[in-house]
N, C-alpha and C positions, 0 to 999 in steps of 0.2 A: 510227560508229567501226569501223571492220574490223581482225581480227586476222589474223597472219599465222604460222601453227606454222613458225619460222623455226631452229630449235636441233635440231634433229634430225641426227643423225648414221649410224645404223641403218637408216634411212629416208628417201628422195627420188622428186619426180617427175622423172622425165629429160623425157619429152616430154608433148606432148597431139596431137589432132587426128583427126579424121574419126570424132568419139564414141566415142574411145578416149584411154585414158593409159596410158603404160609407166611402172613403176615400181620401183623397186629396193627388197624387203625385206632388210637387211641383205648375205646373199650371193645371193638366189633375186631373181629381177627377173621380173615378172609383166607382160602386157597385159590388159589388162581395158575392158569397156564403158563409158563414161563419156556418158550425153546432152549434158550442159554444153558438151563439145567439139566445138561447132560447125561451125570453121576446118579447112581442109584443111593435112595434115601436109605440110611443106615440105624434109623431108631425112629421106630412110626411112633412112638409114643405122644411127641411133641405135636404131630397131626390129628389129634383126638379132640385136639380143642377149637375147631373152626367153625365156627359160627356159620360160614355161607360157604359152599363150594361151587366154583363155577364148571359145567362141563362143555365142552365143544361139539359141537354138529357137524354130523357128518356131511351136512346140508350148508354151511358156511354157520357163521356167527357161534352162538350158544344161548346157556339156562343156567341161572342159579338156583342152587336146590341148596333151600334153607335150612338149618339145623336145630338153630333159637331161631326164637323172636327177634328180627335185627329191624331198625328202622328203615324206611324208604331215604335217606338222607343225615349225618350227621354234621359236627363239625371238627378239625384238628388245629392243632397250633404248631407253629414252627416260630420259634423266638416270638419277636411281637409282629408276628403275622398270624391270619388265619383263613382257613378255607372249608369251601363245602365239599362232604365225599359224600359221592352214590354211587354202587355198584349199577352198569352200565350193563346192556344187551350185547356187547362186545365186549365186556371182561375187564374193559378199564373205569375208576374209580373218580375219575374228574382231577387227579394231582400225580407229577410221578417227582418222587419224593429226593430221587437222588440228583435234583437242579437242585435241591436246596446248597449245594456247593456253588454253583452259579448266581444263586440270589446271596449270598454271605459277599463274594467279589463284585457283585452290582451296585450292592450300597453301599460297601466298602469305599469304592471307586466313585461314586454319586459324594459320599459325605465327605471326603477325604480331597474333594478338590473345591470345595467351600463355594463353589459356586451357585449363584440363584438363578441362573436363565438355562439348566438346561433340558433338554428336548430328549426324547427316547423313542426308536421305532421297534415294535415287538411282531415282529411276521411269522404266522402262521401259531397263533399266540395261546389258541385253547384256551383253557379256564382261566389265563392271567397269574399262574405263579409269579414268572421275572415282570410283569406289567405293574403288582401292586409289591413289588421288592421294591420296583423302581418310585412308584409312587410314595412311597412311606421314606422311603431313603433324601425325598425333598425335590425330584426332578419337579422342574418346573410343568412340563408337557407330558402326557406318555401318550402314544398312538398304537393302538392296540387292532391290529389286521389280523380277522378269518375267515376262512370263506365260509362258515357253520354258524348258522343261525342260533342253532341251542347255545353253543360254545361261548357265543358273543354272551348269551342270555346270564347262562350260566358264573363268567366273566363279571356280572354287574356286580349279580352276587354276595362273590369274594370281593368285587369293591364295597359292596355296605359291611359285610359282616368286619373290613380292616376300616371302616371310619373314612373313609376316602370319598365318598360322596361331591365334599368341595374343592376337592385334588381335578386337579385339569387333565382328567383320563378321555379322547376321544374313543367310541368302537365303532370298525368297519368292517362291512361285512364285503370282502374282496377279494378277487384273486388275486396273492399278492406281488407276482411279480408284473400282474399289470397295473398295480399301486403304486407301486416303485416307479414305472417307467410312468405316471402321470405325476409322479411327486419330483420327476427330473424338470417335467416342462414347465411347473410352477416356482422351480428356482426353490424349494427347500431344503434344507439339511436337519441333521439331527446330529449329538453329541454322542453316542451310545446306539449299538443295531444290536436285536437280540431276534435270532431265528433260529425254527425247531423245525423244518420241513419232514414231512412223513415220507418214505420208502414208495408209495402210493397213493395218490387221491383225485376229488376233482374238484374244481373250483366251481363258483356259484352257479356257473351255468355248464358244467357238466365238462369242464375242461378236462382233459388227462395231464396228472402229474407225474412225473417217475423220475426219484430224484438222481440215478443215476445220469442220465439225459438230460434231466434240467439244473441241475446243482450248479455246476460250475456259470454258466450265464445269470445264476438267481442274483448269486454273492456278486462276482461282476458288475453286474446291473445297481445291486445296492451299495458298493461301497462308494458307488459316487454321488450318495446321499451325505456323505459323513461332512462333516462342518471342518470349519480353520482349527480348529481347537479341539477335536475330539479323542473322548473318554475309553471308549471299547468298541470292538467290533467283536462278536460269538454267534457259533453256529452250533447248532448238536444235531448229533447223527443217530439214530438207531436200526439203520441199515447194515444186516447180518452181512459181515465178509466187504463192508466197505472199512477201508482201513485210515488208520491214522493220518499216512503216510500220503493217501490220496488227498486229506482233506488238508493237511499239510501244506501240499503243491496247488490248492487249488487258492487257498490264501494267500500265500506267497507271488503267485501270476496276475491275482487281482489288486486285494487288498494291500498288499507290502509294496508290488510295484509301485501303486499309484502314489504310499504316502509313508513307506519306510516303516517306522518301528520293527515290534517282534511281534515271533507267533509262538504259543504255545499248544502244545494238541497231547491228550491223553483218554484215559476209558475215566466215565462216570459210574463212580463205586459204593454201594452201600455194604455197611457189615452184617453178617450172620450173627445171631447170638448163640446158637446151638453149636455151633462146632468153629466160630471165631473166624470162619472163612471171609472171603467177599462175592459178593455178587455183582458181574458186569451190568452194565447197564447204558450200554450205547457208549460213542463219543463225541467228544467237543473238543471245539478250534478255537482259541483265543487270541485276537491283536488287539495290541496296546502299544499307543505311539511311543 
Protein backbone atom coordinates (compact mmCIF):
# COMPACT_ATOMS: atom_id res chain seq x y z
CA UNK A 1 0.00 0.00 0.00
CA UNK A 2 1.84 3.32 -1.00
CA UNK A 3 1.07 6.61 0.36
CA UNK A 4 0.98 9.66 -1.14
CA UNK A 5 1.82 13.40 1.05
CA UNK A 6 -0.74 14.71 -1.23
CA UNK A 7 -2.31 17.97 0.99
CA UNK A 8 0.47 20.01 1.17
CA UNK A 9 0.13 23.36 0.26
CA UNK A 10 3.65 25.20 1.52
CA UNK A 11 5.34 22.63 -0.18
CA UNK A 12 5.62 20.89 -3.79
CA UNK A 13 7.79 19.13 -6.24
CA UNK A 14 7.62 21.05 -9.67
CA UNK A 15 9.88 18.69 -11.42
CA UNK A 16 12.46 15.70 -11.23
CA UNK A 17 15.09 14.40 -13.53
CA UNK A 18 18.74 13.83 -14.40
CA UNK A 19 19.09 13.04 -10.24
CA UNK A 20 17.77 16.05 -9.28
CA UNK A 21 14.36 17.66 -8.12
CA UNK A 22 13.11 21.31 -7.94
CA UNK A 23 11.20 22.11 -5.42
CA UNK A 24 9.31 24.87 -4.04
CA UNK A 25 9.50 25.50 0.05
CA UNK A 26 6.72 27.77 0.60
CA UNK A 27 8.17 31.10 -1.32
CA UNK A 28 12.22 29.86 -1.64
CA UNK A 29 12.25 26.88 -4.44
CA UNK A 30 15.36 24.84 -4.19
CA UNK A 31 17.21 22.27 -6.64
CA UNK A 32 18.84 19.68 -5.01
CA UNK A 33 20.48 16.10 -5.70
CA UNK A 34 17.97 13.39 -5.75
CA UNK A 35 19.54 9.54 -7.08
CA UNK A 36 15.92 8.10 -7.54
CA UNK A 37 15.67 10.56 -10.60
CA UNK A 38 16.91 8.50 -12.96
CA UNK A 39 14.91 9.97 -16.25
CA UNK A 40 16.20 12.73 -18.15
CA UNK A 41 14.39 16.18 -17.67
CA UNK A 42 12.27 16.92 -20.59
CA UNK A 43 11.50 20.81 -20.35
CA UNK A 44 14.33 23.01 -18.54
CA UNK A 45 12.13 25.66 -18.54
CA UNK A 46 10.55 24.98 -15.14
CA UNK A 47 14.38 24.80 -13.63
CA UNK A 48 15.05 28.61 -14.41
CA UNK A 49 13.27 29.38 -11.42
CA UNK A 50 15.57 28.14 -8.44
CA UNK A 51 16.45 30.28 -6.08
CA UNK A 52 19.42 28.05 -4.52
CA UNK A 53 21.20 25.23 -6.32
CA UNK A 54 22.96 22.66 -4.40
CA UNK A 55 26.04 21.09 -6.03
CA UNK A 56 27.95 17.93 -4.79
CA UNK A 57 31.84 17.57 -4.09
CA UNK A 58 33.76 15.54 -5.55
CA UNK A 59 35.43 15.63 -2.06
CA UNK A 60 32.24 14.18 -0.19
CA UNK A 61 29.42 16.70 0.99
CA UNK A 62 28.63 20.01 -1.19
CA UNK A 63 27.77 24.11 -1.74
CA UNK A 64 24.93 25.92 -2.49
CA UNK A 65 25.18 28.49 -5.04
CA UNK A 66 22.75 31.05 -4.63
CA UNK A 67 20.65 32.71 -7.24
CA UNK A 68 18.41 35.40 -5.10
CA UNK A 69 18.65 36.60 -2.14
CA UNK A 70 17.11 33.46 0.03
CA UNK A 71 17.22 33.68 3.85
CA UNK A 72 19.69 31.74 6.09
CA UNK A 73 16.19 29.99 7.49
CA UNK A 74 12.63 30.11 6.88
CA UNK A 75 9.45 28.78 8.05
CA UNK A 76 6.52 26.26 6.23
CA UNK A 77 3.19 24.92 7.43
CA UNK A 78 1.61 21.64 6.90
CA UNK A 79 -2.19 21.76 8.25
CA UNK A 80 -1.75 23.09 11.80
CA UNK A 81 1.71 22.38 12.01
CA UNK A 82 4.79 24.14 11.29
CA UNK A 83 8.47 24.02 10.94
CA UNK A 84 11.87 25.63 10.46
CA UNK A 85 13.69 25.03 6.87
CA UNK A 86 17.47 25.76 6.19
CA UNK A 87 19.28 24.47 3.51
CA UNK A 88 21.95 22.30 5.12
CA UNK A 89 25.89 21.61 3.99
CA UNK A 90 24.57 18.28 3.17
CA UNK A 91 21.80 19.11 0.85
CA UNK A 92 18.97 18.56 3.40
CA UNK A 93 16.54 21.13 4.35
CA UNK A 94 15.69 20.24 8.15
CA UNK A 95 11.81 18.40 7.02
CA UNK A 96 11.35 15.52 4.41
CA UNK A 97 8.06 16.32 3.45
CA UNK A 98 6.70 13.11 2.18
CA UNK A 99 6.08 11.82 6.38
CA UNK A 100 3.56 14.25 6.08
CA UNK A 101 1.53 10.87 5.27
CA UNK A 102 2.77 9.45 8.55
CA UNK A 103 1.97 12.58 10.68
CA UNK A 104 -1.92 12.58 9.02
CA UNK A 105 -2.10 8.44 10.49
CA UNK A 106 -0.32 9.57 13.79
CA UNK A 107 -2.82 11.91 15.01
CA UNK A 108 -5.39 10.38 13.29
CA UNK A 109 -4.58 7.29 15.57
CA UNK A 110 -3.68 9.65 18.68
CA UNK A 111 -7.14 11.54 18.51
CA UNK A 112 -9.34 8.73 17.28
CA UNK A 113 -8.62 6.62 20.36
CA UNK A 114 -9.77 9.54 22.91
CA UNK A 115 -7.35 8.63 25.09
CA UNK A 116 -5.43 11.02 27.75
CA UNK A 117 -2.46 8.90 29.08
CA UNK A 118 -0.68 8.23 26.04
CA UNK A 119 3.30 7.97 25.62
CA UNK A 120 5.16 8.15 22.24
CA UNK A 121 8.86 6.95 21.43
CA UNK A 122 10.36 8.92 18.21
CA UNK A 123 14.12 7.12 17.47
CA UNK A 124 16.34 8.62 15.49
CA UNK A 125 13.81 11.64 15.36
CA UNK A 126 15.80 14.61 13.61
CA UNK A 127 14.08 17.91 13.46
CA UNK A 128 10.65 16.39 15.28
CA UNK A 129 8.13 16.21 12.25
CA UNK A 130 6.17 12.85 13.69
CA UNK A 131 7.45 14.15 17.48
CA UNK A 132 5.29 17.46 17.30
CA UNK A 133 2.41 15.44 15.04
CA UNK A 134 2.39 13.69 17.91
CA UNK A 135 2.48 16.34 20.32
CA UNK A 136 -0.35 18.48 18.82
CA UNK A 137 -2.49 15.37 18.15
CA UNK A 138 -2.79 15.42 22.47
CA UNK A 139 -0.12 12.45 23.31
CA UNK A 140 0.19 12.87 26.67
CA UNK A 141 4.32 12.19 26.62
CA UNK A 142 6.45 12.28 23.41
CA UNK A 143 10.33 11.12 23.84
CA UNK A 144 11.97 12.35 21.30
CA UNK A 145 15.85 10.24 20.64
CA UNK A 146 19.15 11.48 18.52
CA UNK A 147 22.06 11.09 18.67
CA UNK A 148 22.78 14.93 16.94
CA UNK A 149 23.14 17.50 19.03
CA UNK A 150 21.91 20.27 16.35
CA UNK A 151 19.13 17.97 15.46
CA UNK A 152 17.86 17.86 19.20
CA UNK A 153 18.50 21.79 18.88
CA UNK A 154 16.88 22.17 16.07
CA UNK A 155 13.92 19.94 17.30
CA UNK A 156 13.11 22.67 20.14
CA UNK A 157 12.56 24.73 17.62
CA UNK A 158 9.75 23.37 15.74
CA UNK A 159 8.35 22.77 19.23
CA UNK A 160 8.08 26.63 19.96
CA UNK A 161 7.27 27.69 16.61
CA UNK A 162 3.95 24.73 16.97
CA UNK A 163 3.06 26.35 20.64
CA UNK A 164 4.21 23.15 22.40
CA UNK A 165 6.34 24.45 24.84
CA UNK A 166 3.95 23.16 27.76
CA UNK A 167 3.37 19.82 25.89
CA UNK A 168 5.43 17.00 27.78
CA UNK A 169 8.16 16.61 24.93
CA UNK A 170 11.27 14.99 26.53
CA UNK A 171 14.92 15.46 24.09
CA UNK A 172 17.80 12.89 24.27
CA UNK A 173 20.57 12.96 22.90
CA UNK A 174 21.37 8.93 22.50
CA UNK A 175 22.19 6.10 20.79
CA UNK A 176 19.10 4.71 20.25
CA UNK A 177 19.21 1.44 20.48
CA UNK A 178 21.18 1.65 23.61
CA UNK A 179 17.96 3.85 24.80
CA UNK A 180 15.76 1.18 24.02
CA UNK A 181 17.67 -1.39 25.83
CA UNK A 182 17.89 0.95 29.15
CA UNK A 183 14.21 1.80 28.64
CA UNK A 184 13.72 -2.20 28.90
CA UNK A 185 15.55 -2.22 32.39
CA UNK A 186 13.43 0.57 33.72
CA UNK A 187 10.23 -1.34 32.98
CA UNK A 188 8.75 1.42 30.44
CA UNK A 189 6.40 1.31 27.66
CA UNK A 190 5.03 3.61 25.21
CA UNK A 191 1.71 3.46 23.20
CA UNK A 192 3.06 4.44 19.63
CA UNK A 193 7.16 3.82 18.26
CA UNK A 194 7.98 5.96 15.49
CA UNK A 195 11.51 5.34 13.81
CA UNK A 196 13.38 6.70 10.84
CA UNK A 197 17.02 5.04 11.08
CA UNK A 198 19.63 6.31 8.30
CA UNK A 199 21.27 3.79 5.81
CA UNK A 200 24.38 4.98 7.82
CA UNK A 201 25.67 6.91 10.89
CA UNK A 202 27.15 7.10 14.21
CA UNK A 203 25.90 7.47 17.51
CA UNK A 204 27.17 9.97 20.15
CA UNK A 205 30.14 8.49 20.69
CA UNK A 206 31.25 7.56 17.36
CA UNK A 207 29.27 4.16 17.18
CA UNK A 208 28.76 2.56 13.57
CA UNK A 209 25.42 2.19 12.27
CA UNK A 210 24.32 0.26 9.14
CA UNK A 211 21.07 -0.34 8.95
CA UNK A 212 21.17 -3.26 7.01
CA UNK A 213 23.17 -5.12 9.96
CA UNK A 214 21.41 -3.34 12.59
CA UNK A 215 17.65 -3.15 11.54
CA UNK A 216 16.25 -6.14 12.32
CA UNK A 217 17.70 -6.25 16.26
CA UNK A 218 16.79 -2.19 16.45
CA UNK A 219 12.76 -3.12 15.84
CA UNK A 220 13.18 -6.36 17.83
CA UNK A 221 14.66 -4.76 20.68
CA UNK A 222 11.90 -1.88 20.47
CA UNK A 223 8.95 -3.53 20.11
CA UNK A 224 9.21 -4.81 23.61
CA UNK A 225 8.74 -1.30 24.62
CA UNK A 226 5.10 -1.32 23.36
CA UNK A 227 2.39 -1.15 26.21
CA UNK A 228 -0.94 -3.57 27.00
CA UNK A 229 -2.83 -1.32 24.83
CA UNK A 230 -1.03 0.00 22.07
CA UNK A 231 -1.63 2.43 19.10
CA UNK A 232 1.11 1.88 16.28
CA UNK A 233 4.30 0.62 15.66
CA UNK A 234 6.31 2.52 12.12
CA UNK A 235 9.45 2.41 10.64
CA UNK A 236 10.71 4.13 7.34
CA UNK A 237 13.31 3.25 5.24
CA UNK A 238 15.31 5.23 2.76
CA UNK A 239 17.73 2.66 2.02
CA UNK A 240 18.26 2.21 -2.01
CA UNK A 241 17.45 -1.53 -2.90
CA UNK A 242 16.07 -2.31 0.60
CA UNK A 243 12.78 -3.63 -0.20
CA UNK A 244 9.34 -3.70 1.07
CA UNK A 245 9.35 -7.07 1.35
CA UNK A 246 12.25 -7.26 3.69
CA UNK A 247 10.89 -4.87 6.01
CA UNK A 248 7.75 -6.74 5.80
CA UNK A 249 9.48 -9.88 7.28
CA UNK A 250 11.41 -8.18 9.57
CA UNK A 251 7.93 -6.93 11.30
CA UNK A 252 6.17 -9.78 11.11
CA UNK A 253 9.36 -12.04 13.06
CA UNK A 254 9.35 -9.34 15.65
CA UNK A 255 6.56 -7.10 15.97
CA UNK A 256 3.40 -9.39 14.92
CA UNK A 257 5.10 -12.31 16.67
CA UNK A 258 5.15 -10.88 19.78
CA UNK A 259 1.59 -9.11 19.71
CA UNK A 260 -0.40 -10.16 16.64
CA UNK A 261 -2.25 -7.45 14.73
CA UNK A 262 -1.39 -6.31 10.98
CA UNK A 263 1.23 -4.93 8.98
CA UNK A 264 1.13 -2.69 6.27
CA UNK A 265 4.44 -1.65 4.20
CA UNK A 266 4.51 0.52 0.91
CA UNK A 267 6.78 3.47 -1.00
CA UNK A 268 6.44 7.10 0.60
CA UNK A 269 5.16 9.16 -2.47
CA UNK A 270 5.00 12.69 -3.28
CA UNK A 271 3.41 14.27 -6.48
CA UNK A 272 5.11 16.05 -9.37
CA UNK A 273 3.18 19.10 -10.61
CA UNK A 274 5.05 19.35 -13.91
CA UNK A 275 4.28 16.27 -15.60
CA UNK A 276 1.61 14.71 -12.79
CA UNK A 277 4.22 12.00 -12.06
CA UNK A 278 5.33 10.79 -8.43
CA UNK A 279 8.30 10.66 -6.85
CA UNK A 280 9.59 7.74 -4.55
CA UNK A 281 10.67 8.66 -1.52
CA UNK A 282 11.77 5.68 0.66
CA UNK A 283 9.65 3.09 2.62
CA UNK A 284 7.55 2.43 5.49
CA UNK A 285 6.28 -0.46 7.71
CA UNK A 286 3.23 -0.02 9.59
CA UNK A 287 1.65 -2.33 12.68
CA UNK A 288 -1.46 -1.69 14.24
CA UNK A 289 -2.90 -4.20 16.64
Amino acid sequence: MNQIAKDWKDYEVIDTGNKEKLERWNHIVLRRPDPVCIWPIEDATPWHQADAIYHRSHKGGGYWETKKQTKEFWTIGYKELRFKISPTGFKHTGLFPEQAANWDFIMKSIRNSQRKDIRILNLFAYTGGATMAAAKAGANEVVHVDAAKGMIQWAKENMQLNHLEDHKIRFIVDDCLKFVKREQRRNRTYDGIIMDPPSYGRGPKKELWKLEDNLYELVNETQKLLSEDPLFFIVNCYTTGFSCQTLQETLQRSVQKEHGGSIETGENLLPVTHDHSVLPCGIFGRWIP
